[in-house]
N, C-alpha and C positions, 0 to 999 in steps of 0.2 A: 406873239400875242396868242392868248387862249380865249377863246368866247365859247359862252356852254351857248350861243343861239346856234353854233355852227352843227352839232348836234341837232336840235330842233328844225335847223330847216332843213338838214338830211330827210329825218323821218318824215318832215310837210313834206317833201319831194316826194319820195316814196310813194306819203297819201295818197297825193292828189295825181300822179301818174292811173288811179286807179276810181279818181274819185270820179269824172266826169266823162265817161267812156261814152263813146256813141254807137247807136245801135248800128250796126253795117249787119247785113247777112251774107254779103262775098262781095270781095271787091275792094278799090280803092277809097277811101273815108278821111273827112276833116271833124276837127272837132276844136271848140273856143270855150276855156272856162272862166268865171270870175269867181273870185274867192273871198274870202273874210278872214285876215289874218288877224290872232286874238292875240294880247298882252304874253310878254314875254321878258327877259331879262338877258344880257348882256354885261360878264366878265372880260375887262381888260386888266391885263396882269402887268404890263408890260409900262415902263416910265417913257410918257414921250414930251421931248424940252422941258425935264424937270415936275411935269403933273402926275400924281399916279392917279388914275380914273375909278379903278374902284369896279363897283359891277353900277349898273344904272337899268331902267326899267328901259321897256320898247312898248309904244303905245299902239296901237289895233289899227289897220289900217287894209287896204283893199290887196288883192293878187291877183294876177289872169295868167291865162295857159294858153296856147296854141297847140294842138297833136296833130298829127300825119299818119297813116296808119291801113293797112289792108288786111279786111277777112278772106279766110281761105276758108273753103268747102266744109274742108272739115272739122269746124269750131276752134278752130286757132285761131286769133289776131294778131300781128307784131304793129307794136306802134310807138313813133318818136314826138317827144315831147319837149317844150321849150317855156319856161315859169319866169313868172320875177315877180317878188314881193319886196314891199316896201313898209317901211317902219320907221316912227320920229322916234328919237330919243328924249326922254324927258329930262329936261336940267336938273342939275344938282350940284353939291356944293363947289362941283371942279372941273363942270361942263355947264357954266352959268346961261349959255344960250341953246343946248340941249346940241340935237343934232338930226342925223338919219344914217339910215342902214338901207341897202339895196343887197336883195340874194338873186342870183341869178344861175338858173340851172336847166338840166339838161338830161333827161330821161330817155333809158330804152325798156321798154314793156310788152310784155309778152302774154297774153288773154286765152283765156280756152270758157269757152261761152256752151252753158247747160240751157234744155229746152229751148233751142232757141226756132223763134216765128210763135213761140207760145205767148199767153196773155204775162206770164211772168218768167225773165230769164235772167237768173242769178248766172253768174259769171268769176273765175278766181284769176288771180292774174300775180303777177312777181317785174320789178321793176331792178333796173340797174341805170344809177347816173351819178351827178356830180354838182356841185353847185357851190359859185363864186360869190363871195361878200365884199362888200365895198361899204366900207362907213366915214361920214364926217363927221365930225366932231367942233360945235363953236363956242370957243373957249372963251370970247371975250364977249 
């Protein structure tokens, strides 16, 4: 099966490893995000029991994060991260009762934090992870 979402929620992974950083200034640190995942689309290439599916839209629906993560003295953070976003599929002419998508993933991030204890501390950071799709499909 090919799906260009699996693409997209690579890079939301990525994002969001970087999107909801907490402020630590040394030390062990949690962090909890929610998200807004926005419209999207979904290719399946693949014939299953005779249906070809076609590409079908993905409708906007909520995400949240949990991180784990510890600053060191001197402006490095290393932090692991844990996502899942969700998403209905909207019906069409060969998924008459639509369906849902589940991503599930799994980040390692790496933060190096400027000015930091200042009023503003911009921060650049580089992620590595992975993330599992799971979709259903109700055909009838």
């Amino acid at each position: 099966m090919k799906s260009r979402i699996t693409k997209t929620v690579a890079l939301a992974a990525l994002m969001a490893g970087a999107a909801g950083v907490a402020n630590a200034t040394e030390g062990w640190y949690g962090r909890g995000d929610i998200g807004w995942s926005f419209d999207g689309e979904i290719d399946v290439s693949d014939d299953y029991q005779g249906y070809e599916f076609g590409s079908s839209t993905l409708e906007h629906d909520w995400s949240e994060h949990l991180g784990l993560g510890y600053a060191f003295q001197n402006g490095f953070r290393l932090e692991g991260e844990l996502g899942h976003r969700f998403n209905q599929i909207e019906p069409t002419d060969t998924i008459d009762a639509g369906g849902d998508v589940h991503a599930w993933s799994a980040m390692a991030n790496l933060f190096y934090d400027f000015n930091r204890g200042g009023s503003i501390e911009p921060y650049i950071g580089v992620g590595v992870g992975g993330a599992r799709l799971n979709y259903n499909v109700n055909d009838h």
